[in-house]
N, C-alpha and C positions, 0 to 999 in steps of 0.2 A: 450302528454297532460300534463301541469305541476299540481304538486299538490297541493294540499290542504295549503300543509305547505311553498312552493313557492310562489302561490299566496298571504299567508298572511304575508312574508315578505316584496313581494313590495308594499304591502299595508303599512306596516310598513314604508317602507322608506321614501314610498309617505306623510304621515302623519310627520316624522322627518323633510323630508325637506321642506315641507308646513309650519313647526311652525319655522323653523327657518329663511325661507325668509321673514315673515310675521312678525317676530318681527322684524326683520332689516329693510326690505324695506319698512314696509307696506303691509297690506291688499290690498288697491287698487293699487297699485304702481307694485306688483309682479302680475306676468304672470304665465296660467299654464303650459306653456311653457320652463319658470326658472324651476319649480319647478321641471318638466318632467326629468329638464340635470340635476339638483340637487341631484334625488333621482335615476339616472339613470335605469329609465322606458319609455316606450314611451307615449308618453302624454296623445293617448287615453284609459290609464289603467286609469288616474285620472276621465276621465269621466263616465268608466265602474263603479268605486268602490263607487262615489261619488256625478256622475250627473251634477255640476256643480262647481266653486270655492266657489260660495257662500256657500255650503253645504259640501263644505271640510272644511269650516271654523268652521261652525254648527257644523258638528261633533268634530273635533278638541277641543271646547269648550265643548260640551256636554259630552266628553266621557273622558272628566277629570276625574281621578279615586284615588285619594287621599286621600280625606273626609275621606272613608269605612273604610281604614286604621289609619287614626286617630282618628275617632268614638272606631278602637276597642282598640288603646294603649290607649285613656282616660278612658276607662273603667278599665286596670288595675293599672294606673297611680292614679285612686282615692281610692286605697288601700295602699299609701302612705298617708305621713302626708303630709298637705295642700299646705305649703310651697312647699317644695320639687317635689309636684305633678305639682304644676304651675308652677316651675322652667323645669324640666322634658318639659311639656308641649309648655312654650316657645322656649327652644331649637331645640324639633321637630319642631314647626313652622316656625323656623328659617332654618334648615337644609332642608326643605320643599321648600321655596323661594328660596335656594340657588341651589340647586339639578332642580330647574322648572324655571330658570330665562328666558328663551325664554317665556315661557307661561304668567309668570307674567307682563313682558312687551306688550307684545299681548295685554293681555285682561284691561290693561293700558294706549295702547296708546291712544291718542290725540281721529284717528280717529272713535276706538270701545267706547271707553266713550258714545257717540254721537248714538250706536245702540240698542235698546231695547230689542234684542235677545240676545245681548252678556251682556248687563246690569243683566237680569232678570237670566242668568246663573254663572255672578260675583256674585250676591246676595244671587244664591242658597249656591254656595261654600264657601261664607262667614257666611251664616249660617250654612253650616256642622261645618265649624271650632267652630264655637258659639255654637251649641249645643256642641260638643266634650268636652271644656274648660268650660262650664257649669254643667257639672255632678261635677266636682273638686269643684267648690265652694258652689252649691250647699250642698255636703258632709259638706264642712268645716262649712256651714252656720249650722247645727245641730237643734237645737231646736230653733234658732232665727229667722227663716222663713223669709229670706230676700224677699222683693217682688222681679216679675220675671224682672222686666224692671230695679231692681239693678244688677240683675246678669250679666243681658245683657251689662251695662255698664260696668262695672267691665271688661270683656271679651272682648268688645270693643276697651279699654283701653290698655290692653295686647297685644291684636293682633295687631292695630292700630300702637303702639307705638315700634314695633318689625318691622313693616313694615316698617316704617319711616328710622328705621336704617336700613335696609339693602337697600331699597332705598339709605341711604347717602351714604353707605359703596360703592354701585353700585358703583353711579357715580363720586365720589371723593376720595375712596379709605378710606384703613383700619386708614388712618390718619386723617380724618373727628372727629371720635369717638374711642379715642386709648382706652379707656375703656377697652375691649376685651368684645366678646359674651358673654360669664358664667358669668363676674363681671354686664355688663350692664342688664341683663336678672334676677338676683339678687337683683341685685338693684331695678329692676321697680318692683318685685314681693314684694320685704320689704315695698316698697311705699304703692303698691296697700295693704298689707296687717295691715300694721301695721300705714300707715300717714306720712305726713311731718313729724309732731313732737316724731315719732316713738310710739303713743297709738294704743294699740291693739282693 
């Protein structure tokens, strides 16, 4: 009878090799049958564990586990100074992307864009991050009580714009933006905090 900790390895692998045919080839395009020789299981463990592809995908999505983790280093990251915190801050979000790039192109491509189940769980995780990078500014904001829809922005900005580059870096390489991580991540944080014209 296999155990406990067997079973939840091919579960594991099943799940590994589901996110990564599914960034490559697509959602619709992959078979559970790829993913079966992928993850070397027999294929009807994916329907034991899962039910069906559509609900290996649902979980897949759903049981992204990130956020909790970054919820709790911005919590100590807003015991630094503001800058610093949101430099900190971008980094992890970067090494975040970079460490999950099968996930991010998943929940990316073309055809999930276009699903309301996968949308409404890109949005949850976009807001963890936005809550996360929201306690930092709000600290820095102090007695000036920025409304919440500046904060939002602000956070938007950061993430958004962190995105984008690693986006370019993806697909055209570290020569797109030779900036480096730390200087560009620096830089968007001096923008964000201080302006074009460098006022505080």
């Amino acid at each position: 009878m296999p155990t406990t900790n067997n079973r939840n390895a091919k579960k594991e692998r099943i799940l590994n090799a589901a996110l990564k045919l599914f960034s490559q080839q697509g959602f619709h395009a992959t078979t559970t049958k790829e993913i079966a020789a992928e993850s070397g299981v027999a294929e009807g463990l994916i329907f034991y564990h899962f039910g069906d592809k559509r609900k290996l995908l649902l979980y897949l999505v759903n049981n992204f586990s990130f956020v909790p983790q970054v919820q709790e280093d911005a919590r100590e990251l807003a015991k630094l100074p503001t800058e610093e915190a949101l430099f900190q801050y971008g980094l992890t979000y970067l090494q975040f992307l970079r460490a999950n790039m099968d996930y991010v192109m998943l929940i990316w491509s073309p055809e999930l864009i276009q699903d309301a189940e996968v949308s409404n769980e890109v949005s949850r995780l976009m807001g963890g991050f936005g809550t996360a990078g929201s306690s930092i500014l709000k600290q820095a904001a102090g007695s000036k009580h920025q409304p919440e829809h500046t904060i939002q922005v602000a956070m938007m900005m950061i993430t958004s714009s962190i995105l984008v580059y690693f986006m370019l870096q993806s697909r055209f390489g570290k020569e797109a933006l030779p900036l480096g991580d730390e200087s560009y991540i620096r830089e968007l944080v001096r923008l964000l905090m201080h302006g074009w014209n460098g006022q505080s």
